[in-house]
Backbone as CSV, one residue per row, in Angstrom:
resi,resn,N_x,N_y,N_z,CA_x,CA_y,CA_z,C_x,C_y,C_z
1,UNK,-3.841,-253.098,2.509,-2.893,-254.078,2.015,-3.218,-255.436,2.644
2,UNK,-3.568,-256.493,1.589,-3.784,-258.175,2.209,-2.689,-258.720,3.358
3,UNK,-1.229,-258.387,2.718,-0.801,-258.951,4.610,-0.716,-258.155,5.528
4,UNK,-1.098,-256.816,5.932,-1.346,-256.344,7.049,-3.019,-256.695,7.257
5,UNK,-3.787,-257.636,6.621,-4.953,-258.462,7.663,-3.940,-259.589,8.234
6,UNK,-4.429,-259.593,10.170,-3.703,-260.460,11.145,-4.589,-262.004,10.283
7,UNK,-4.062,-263.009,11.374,-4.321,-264.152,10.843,-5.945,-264.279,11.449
8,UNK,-6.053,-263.072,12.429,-7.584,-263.561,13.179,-8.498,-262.021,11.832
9,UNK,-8.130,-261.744,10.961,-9.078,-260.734,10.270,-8.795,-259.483,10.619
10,UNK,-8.165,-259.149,11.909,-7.769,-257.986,12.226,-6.763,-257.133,11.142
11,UNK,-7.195,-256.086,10.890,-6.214,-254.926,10.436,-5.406,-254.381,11.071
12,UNK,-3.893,-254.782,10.827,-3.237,-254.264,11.647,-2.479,-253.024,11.398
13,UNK,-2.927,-252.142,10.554,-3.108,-250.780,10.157,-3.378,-249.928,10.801
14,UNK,-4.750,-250.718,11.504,-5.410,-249.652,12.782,-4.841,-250.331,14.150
15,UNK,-4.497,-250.878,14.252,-3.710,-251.580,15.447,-2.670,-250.343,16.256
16,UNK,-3.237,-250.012,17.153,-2.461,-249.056,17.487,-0.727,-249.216,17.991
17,UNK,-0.431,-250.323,18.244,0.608,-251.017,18.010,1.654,-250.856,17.422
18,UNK,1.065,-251.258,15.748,1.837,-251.029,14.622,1.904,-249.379,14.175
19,UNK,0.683,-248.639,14.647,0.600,-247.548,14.177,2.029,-246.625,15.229
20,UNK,2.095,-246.826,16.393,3.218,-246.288,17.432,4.414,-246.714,16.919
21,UNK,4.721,-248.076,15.963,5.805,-248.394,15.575,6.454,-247.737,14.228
22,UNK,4.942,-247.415,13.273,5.262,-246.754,12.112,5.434,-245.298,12.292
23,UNK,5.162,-244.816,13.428,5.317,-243.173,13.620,6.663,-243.222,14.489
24,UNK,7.075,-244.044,15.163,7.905,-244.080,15.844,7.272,-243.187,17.322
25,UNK,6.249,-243.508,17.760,5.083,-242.177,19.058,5.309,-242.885,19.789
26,UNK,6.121,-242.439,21.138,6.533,-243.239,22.658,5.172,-242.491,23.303
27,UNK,4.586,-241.766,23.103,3.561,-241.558,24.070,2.110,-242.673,23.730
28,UNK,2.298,-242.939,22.522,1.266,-244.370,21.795,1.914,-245.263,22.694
29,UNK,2.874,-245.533,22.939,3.265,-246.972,22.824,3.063,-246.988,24.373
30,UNK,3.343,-246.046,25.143,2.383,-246.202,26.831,1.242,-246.114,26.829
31,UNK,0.530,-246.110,25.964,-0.632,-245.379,26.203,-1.065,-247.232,26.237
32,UNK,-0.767,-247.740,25.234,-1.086,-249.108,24.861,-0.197,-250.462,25.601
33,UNK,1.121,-249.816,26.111,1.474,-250.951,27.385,0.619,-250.916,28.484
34,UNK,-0.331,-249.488,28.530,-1.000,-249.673,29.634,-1.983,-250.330,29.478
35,UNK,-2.578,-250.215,28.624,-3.926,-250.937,28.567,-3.670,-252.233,28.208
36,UNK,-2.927,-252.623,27.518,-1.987,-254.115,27.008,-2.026,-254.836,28.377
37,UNK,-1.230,-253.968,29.290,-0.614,-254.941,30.523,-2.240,-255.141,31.372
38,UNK,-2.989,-253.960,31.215,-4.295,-254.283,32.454,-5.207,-255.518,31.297
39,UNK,-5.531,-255.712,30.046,-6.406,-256.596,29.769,-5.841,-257.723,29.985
40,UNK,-4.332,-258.239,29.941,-3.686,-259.567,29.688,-3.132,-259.627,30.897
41,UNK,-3.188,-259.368,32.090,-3.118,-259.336,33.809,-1.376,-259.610,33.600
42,UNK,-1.050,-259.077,32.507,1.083,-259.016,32.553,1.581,-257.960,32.703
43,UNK,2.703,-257.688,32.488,3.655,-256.483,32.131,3.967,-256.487,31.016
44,UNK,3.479,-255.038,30.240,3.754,-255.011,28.900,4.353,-253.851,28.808
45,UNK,5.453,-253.618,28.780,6.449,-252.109,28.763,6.332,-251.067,27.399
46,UNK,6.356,-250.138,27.732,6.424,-249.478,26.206,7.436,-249.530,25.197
47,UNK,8.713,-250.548,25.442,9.423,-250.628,24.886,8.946,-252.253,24.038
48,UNK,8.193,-252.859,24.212,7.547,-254.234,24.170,6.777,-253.413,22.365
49,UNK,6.127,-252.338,22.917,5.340,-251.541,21.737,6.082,-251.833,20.568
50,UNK,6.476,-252.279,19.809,6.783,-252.870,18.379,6.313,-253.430,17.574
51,UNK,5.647,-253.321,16.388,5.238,-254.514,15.387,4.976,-253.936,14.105
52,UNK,5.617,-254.977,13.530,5.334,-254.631,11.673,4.102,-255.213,11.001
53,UNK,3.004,-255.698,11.904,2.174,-256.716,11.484,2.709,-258.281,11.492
54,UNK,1.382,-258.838,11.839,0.991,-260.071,12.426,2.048,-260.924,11.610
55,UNK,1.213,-261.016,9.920,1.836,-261.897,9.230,3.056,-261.069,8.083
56,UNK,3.606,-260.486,8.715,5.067,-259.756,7.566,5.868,-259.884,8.263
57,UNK,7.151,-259.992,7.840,8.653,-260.137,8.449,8.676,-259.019,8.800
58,UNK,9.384,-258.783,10.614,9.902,-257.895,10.860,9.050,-258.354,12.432
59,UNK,9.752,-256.955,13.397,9.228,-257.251,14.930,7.551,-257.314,15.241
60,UNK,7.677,-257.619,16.228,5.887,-258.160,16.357,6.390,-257.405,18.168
61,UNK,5.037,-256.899,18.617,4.399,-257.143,20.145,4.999,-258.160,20.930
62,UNK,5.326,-258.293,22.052,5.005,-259.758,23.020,3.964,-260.368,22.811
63,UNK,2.717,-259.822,22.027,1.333,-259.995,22.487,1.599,-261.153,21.596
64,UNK,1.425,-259.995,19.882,1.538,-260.691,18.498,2.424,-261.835,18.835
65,UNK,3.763,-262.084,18.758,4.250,-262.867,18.910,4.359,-264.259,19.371
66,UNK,4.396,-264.050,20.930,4.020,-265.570,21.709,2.805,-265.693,22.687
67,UNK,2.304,-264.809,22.443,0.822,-264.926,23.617,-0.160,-264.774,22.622
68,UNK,-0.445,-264.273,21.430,-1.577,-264.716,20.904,-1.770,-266.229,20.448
69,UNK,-3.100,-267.003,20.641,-3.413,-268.240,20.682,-3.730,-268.143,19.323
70,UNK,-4.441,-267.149,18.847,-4.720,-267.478,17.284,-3.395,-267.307,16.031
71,UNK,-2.553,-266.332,16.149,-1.387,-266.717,15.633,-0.632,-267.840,15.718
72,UNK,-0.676,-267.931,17.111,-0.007,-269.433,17.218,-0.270,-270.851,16.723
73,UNK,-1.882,-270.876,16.741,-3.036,-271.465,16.355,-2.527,-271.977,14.346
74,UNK,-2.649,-270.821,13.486,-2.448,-270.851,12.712,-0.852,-270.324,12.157
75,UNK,-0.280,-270.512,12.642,1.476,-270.720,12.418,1.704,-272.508,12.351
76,UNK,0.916,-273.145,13.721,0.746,-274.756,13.950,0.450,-275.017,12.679
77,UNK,-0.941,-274.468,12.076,-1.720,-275.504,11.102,-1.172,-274.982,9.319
78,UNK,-0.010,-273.795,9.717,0.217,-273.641,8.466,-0.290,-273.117,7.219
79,UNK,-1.533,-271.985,7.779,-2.581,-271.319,7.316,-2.018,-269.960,6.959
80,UNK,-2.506,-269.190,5.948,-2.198,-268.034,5.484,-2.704,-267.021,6.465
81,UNK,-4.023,-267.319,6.558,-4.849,-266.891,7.553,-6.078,-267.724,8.002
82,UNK,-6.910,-267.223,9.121,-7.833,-268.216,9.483,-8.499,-268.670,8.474
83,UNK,-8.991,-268.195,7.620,-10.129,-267.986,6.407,-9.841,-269.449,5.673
84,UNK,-8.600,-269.718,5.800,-7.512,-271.231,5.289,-7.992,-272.264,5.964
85,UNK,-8.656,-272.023,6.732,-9.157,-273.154,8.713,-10.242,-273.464,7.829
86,UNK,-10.684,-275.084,8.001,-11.874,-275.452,8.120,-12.547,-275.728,9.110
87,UNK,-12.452,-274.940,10.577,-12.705,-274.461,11.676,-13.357,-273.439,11.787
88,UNK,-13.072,-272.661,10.794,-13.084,-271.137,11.356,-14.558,-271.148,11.833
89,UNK,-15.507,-271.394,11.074,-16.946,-270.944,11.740,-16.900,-271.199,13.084
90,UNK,-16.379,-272.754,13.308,-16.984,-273.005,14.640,-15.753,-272.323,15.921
91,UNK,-14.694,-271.509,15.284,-13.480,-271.342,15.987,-14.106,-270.632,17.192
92,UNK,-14.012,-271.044,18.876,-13.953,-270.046,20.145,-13.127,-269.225,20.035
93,UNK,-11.937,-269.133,19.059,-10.667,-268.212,19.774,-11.827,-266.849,18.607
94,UNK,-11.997,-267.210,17.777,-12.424,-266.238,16.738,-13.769,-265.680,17.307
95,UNK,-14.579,-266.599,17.669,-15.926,-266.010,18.213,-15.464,-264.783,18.654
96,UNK,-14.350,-264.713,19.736,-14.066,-263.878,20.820,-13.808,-262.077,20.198
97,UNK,-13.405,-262.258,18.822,-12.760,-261.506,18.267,-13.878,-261.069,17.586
98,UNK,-14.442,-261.737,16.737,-15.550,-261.117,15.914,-16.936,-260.819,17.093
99,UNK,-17.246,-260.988,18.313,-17.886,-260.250,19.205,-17.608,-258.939,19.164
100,UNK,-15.953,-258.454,19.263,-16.063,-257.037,19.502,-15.354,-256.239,18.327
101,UNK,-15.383,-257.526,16.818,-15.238,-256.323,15.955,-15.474,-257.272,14.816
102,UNK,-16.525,-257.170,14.263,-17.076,-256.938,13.198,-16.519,-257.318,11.876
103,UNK,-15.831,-256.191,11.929,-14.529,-255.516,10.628,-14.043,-256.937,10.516
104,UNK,-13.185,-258.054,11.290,-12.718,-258.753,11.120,-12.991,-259.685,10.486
105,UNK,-14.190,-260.422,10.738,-15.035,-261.581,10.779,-14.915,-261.474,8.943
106,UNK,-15.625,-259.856,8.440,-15.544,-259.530,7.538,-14.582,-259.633,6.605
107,UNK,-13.423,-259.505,7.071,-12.145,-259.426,6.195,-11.965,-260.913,5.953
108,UNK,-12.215,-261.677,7.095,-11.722,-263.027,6.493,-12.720,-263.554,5.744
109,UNK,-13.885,-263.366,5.806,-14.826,-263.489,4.516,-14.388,-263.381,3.273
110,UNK,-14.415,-262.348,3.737,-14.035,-261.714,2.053,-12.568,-262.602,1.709
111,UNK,-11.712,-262.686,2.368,-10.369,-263.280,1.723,-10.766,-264.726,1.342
112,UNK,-11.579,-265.429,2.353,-12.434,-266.460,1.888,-13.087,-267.063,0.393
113,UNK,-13.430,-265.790,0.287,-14.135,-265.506,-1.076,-13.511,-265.558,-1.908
114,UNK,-12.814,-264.672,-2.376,-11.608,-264.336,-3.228,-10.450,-265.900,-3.146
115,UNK,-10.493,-266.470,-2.778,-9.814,-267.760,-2.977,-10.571,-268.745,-3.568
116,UNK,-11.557,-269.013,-3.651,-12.602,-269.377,-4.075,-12.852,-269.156,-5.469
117,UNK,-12.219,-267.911,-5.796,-12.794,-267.629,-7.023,-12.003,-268.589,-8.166
């Protein structure tokens, strides 16, 4: 589904996140405050574990919410998603993202594309 791609290309389908929120799995949602709280040097509780996706109404992460720079990024500039940026190639926040996945970089391509048409 087009709005469960985040605004950085991410699927937030596979987002384990959203996936602990759509099963309602408290053992997901520690599994991922833990690792949440050790990459972002915070406290991220398993009760924090919430989100309906990036760009759809409804609860988001602490992460999603006010600590991601690229949501925030493009909430500022009023973009559907990055793919909307005439940045995006040269974007650092995105480099960071499409280093360790691929999939993303891809998706906003493609949504790229498809607007275009």
């Amino acid at each position: 589904m087009k709005e469960l791609i985040g605004y950085c290309g991410l699927n937030c389908e596979t987002c384990e996140a959203y996936i602990a929120t759509k099963n309602d799995d408290n053992e997901l949602r520690k599994k991922v405050s833990k690792l949440w709280s050790e990459l972002n040097g915070i406290e991220i509780t398993p009760e924090m574990i919430n989100c309906t996706g990036c760009r759809v109404d409804g609860v988001k992460t602490i992460f999603c919410d006010s600590i991601c720079q690229i949501r925030q990024c493009a909430l500022a500039k009023n973009v559907e998603t990055c793919a909307d940026c005439e940045e995006m190639e040269e974007c650092e926040k995105l480099k960071m993202i499409f280093e360790n996945n691929q999939e993303a970089q891809k998706n906003l391509e493609n949504l790229k594309k498809h607007k275009k048409l």
